[in-house]
C-alpha positions in Angstrom: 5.8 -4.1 -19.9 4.2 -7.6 -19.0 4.0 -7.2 -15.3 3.1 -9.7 -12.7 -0.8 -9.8 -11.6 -2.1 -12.4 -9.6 -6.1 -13.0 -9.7 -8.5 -14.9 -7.8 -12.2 -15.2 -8.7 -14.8 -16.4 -6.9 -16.5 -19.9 -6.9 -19.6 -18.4 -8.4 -21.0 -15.1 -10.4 -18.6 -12.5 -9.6 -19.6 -9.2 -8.5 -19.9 -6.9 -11.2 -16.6 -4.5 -10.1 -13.6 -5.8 -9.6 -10.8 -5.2 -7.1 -7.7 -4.4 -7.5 -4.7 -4.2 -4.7 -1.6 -1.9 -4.9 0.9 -3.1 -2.9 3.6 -1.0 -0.5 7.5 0.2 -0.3 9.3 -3.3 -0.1 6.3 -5.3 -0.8 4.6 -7.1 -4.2 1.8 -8.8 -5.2 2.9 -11.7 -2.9 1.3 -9.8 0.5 -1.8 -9.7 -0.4 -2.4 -13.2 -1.6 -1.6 -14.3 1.9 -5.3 -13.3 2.9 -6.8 -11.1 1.5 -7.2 -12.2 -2.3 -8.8 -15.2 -1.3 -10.8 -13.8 1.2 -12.3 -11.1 -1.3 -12.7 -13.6 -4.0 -14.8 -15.7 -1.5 -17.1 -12.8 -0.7 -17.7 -13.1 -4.3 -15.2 -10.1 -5.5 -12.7 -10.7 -8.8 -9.6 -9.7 -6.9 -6.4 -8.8 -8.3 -2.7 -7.7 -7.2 -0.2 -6.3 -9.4 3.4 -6.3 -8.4 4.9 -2.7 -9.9 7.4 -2.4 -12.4 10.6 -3.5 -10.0 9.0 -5.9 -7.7 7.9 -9.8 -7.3 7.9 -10.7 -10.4 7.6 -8.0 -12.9 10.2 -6.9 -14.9 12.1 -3.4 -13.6 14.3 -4.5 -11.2 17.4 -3.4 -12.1 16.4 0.3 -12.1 14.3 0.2 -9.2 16.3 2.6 -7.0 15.5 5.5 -9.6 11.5 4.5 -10.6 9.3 7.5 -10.3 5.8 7.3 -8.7 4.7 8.5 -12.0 5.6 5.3 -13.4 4.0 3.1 -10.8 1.0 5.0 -11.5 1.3 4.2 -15.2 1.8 1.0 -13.8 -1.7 0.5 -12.3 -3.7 2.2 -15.3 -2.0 -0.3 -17.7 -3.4 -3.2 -15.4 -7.3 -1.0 -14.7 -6.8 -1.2 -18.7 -7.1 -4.7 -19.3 -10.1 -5.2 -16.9 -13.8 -5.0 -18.2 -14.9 -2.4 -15.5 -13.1 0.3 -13.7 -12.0 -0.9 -9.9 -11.9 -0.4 -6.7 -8.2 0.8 -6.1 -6.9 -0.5 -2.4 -3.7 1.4 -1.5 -1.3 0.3 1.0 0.8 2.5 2.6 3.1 3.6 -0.4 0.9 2.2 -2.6 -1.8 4.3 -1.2 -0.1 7.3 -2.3 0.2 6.2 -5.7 -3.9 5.7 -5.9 -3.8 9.5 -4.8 -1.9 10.2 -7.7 -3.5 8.1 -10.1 -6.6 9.7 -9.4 -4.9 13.0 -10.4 -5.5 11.8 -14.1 -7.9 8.8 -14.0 -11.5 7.7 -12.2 -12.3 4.9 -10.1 -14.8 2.8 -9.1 -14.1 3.9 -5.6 -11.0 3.7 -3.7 -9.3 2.5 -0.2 -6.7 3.9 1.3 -4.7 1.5 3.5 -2.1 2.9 6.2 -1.4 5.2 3.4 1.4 7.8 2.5 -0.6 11.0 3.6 -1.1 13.2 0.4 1.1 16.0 1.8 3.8 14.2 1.8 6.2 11.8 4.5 8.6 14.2 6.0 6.9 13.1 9.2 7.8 9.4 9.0 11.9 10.8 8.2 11.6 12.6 10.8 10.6 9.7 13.2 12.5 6.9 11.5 15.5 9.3 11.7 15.0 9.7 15.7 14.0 6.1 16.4 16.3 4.2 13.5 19.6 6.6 13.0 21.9 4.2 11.7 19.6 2.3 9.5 18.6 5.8 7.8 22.0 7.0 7.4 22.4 3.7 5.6 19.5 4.7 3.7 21.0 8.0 2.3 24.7 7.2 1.8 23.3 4.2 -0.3 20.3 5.7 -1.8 18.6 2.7 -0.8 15.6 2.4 1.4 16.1 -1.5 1.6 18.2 -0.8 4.9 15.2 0.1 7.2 14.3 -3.5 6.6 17.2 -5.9 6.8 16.6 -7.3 9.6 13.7 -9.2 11.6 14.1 -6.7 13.9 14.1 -4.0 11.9 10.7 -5.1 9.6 9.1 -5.9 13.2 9.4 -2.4 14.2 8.6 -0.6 11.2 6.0 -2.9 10.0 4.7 -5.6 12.3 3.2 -5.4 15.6 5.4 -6.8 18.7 3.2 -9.9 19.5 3.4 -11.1 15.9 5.7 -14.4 16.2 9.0 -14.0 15.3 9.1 -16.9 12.6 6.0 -15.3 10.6 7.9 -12.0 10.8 11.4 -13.6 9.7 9.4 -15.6 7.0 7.7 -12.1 5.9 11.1 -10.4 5.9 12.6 -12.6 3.7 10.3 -11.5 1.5 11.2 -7.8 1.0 12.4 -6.1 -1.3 14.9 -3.2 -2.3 12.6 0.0 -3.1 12.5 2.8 -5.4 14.8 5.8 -3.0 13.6 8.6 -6.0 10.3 7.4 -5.3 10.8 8.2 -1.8 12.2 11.7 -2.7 8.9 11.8 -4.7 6.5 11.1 -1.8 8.5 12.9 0.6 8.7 16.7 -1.3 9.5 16.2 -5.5 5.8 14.6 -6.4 3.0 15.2 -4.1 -0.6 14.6 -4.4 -2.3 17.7 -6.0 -5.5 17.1 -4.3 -7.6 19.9 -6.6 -7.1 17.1 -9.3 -7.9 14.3 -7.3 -11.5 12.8 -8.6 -14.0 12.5 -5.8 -14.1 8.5 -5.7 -16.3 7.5 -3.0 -13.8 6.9 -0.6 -12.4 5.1 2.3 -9.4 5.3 5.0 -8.1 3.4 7.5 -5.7 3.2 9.5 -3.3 1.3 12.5 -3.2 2.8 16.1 -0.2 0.9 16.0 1.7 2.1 12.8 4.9 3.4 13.4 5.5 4.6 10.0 2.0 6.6 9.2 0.4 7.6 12.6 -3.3 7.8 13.7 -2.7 11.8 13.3 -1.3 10.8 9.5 -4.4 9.2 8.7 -6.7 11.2 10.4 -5.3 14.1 7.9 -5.4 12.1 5.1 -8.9 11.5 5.7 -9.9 15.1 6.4 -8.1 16.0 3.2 -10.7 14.1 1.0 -13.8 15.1 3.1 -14.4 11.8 5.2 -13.4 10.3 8.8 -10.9 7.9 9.0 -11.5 4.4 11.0 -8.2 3.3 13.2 -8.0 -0.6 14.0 -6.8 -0.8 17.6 -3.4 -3.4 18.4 -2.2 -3.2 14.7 0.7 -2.1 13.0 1.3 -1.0 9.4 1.2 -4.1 7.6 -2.3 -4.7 7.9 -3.1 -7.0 5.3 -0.9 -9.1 7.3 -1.3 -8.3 10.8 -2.8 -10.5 13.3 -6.6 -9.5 12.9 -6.4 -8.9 9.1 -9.9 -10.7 8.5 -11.3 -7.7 10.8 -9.8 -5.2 8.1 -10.9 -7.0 5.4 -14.8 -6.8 6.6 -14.7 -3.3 7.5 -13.7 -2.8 3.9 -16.7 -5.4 2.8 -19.2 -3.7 4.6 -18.4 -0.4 3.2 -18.2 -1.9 -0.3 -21.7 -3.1 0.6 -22.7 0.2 0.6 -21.9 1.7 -2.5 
């Protein structure tokens, strides 16, 4: 399967490992060329983003509704594959997760978990989308389609974008999503969760939004305990933090810390 990966390398030498960006529920390749690819690949980092099987442009979509987080995680170790050196795996919420799982069967560089589906599992986030969002997730299960939760502006604003984030950027964002897998989200909500015994000890690192509706600073701070390290919450920010308002502030934590590897 040829699937979509956009790279950006740096003006001069590259570092010697490369990054590579899993993307989100709804999401491709697309979000994090907004900022962060180009901001890595100045700092001197080959950065690449793949879209999974099913979204931007790779091939998949058709099926999408019944891909398994098994395949998305064959998905990223066709792409780690083709590079010269192993990674640096940075998981974003859903895409977090599968990292997690990935690292049931393969190593890393290091990894980066980013507002990411905890390893226990999301029955949590049902549990509060349900209470906050009950039409929308009624849509969500008599269509078997997660797209619902984000149809409208309003809706991607509250689930993924903080208030103050200007209404054109967020209906210019939204146009962008996607449909999503819904037996994926049966898989990261009870049929396929991390088994963290198998999960290689990558140096790794986790942050988090105080401002996340859809993985709390209590999510995060679990997900962090559950691989032995302390997890770092940005204050005013909401889930999509690759595209948040304050971004650049994300994307130098996550320098720093490469720095010291």
């Amino acid at each position: 399967m040829t699937l979509e990966l956009i790279t950006r390398q740096p003006e001069r030498a590259a570092k010697p490992t490369p990054l590579l960006f899993v993307h989100g529920a709804w999401h491709g390749a697309w979000c994090w060329d907004e900022y962060f690819l180009p901001y890595f690949a100045q700092h001197g980092y080959t950065s690449h983003a793949l879209s999974l099987r099913g979204h931007g442009k790779s091939p998949g979509r058709e099926r999408i509704r019944w891909t398994r987080v098994r395949e998305y995680v064959e998905d990223v170790a066709q792409i780690v594959a083709q590079l010269p050196t192993p990674p640096v795996l940075i998981g974003h919420s859903m895409g977090g997760f599968v990292v997690q799982k990935y690292l049931e069967r393969y190593t890393a560089a290091a990894a980066v978990l980013l507002a990411a589906a905890p390893p226990t599992g999301v029955i949590k986030t049902v549990f509060r989308v349900m209470w906050h969002h009950p039409l929308p997730f009624l849509k969500v299960n008599l269509k078997l389609s997660l797209y619902p939760l984000v149809a409208t502006p309003e809706l991607a604003q509250a689930n993924l974008f903080s208030a103050t984030m200007p209404a054109a950027q967020v209906a210019a964002y939204q146009q962008r999503l996607q449909e999503e897998s819904y037996l994926g989200f049966l898989d990261y909500t009870l049929l396929d969760l991390v088994k963290q015994k198998k999960v290689r000890r990558v140096p790794m690192l986790v942050l988090g939004a105080a401002d996340d509706t859809i993985f709390s600073p209590q999510d995060v701070t679990g997900t962090a305990k559950a691989y032995g390290t302390a997890a770092k919450l940005f204050p005013n920010m909401a889930h999509d933090m690759m595209l948040e308002p304050g971004w650049q502030a994300v994307a130098d934590h996550i320098l720093a810390w490469l720095d010291t590897l």
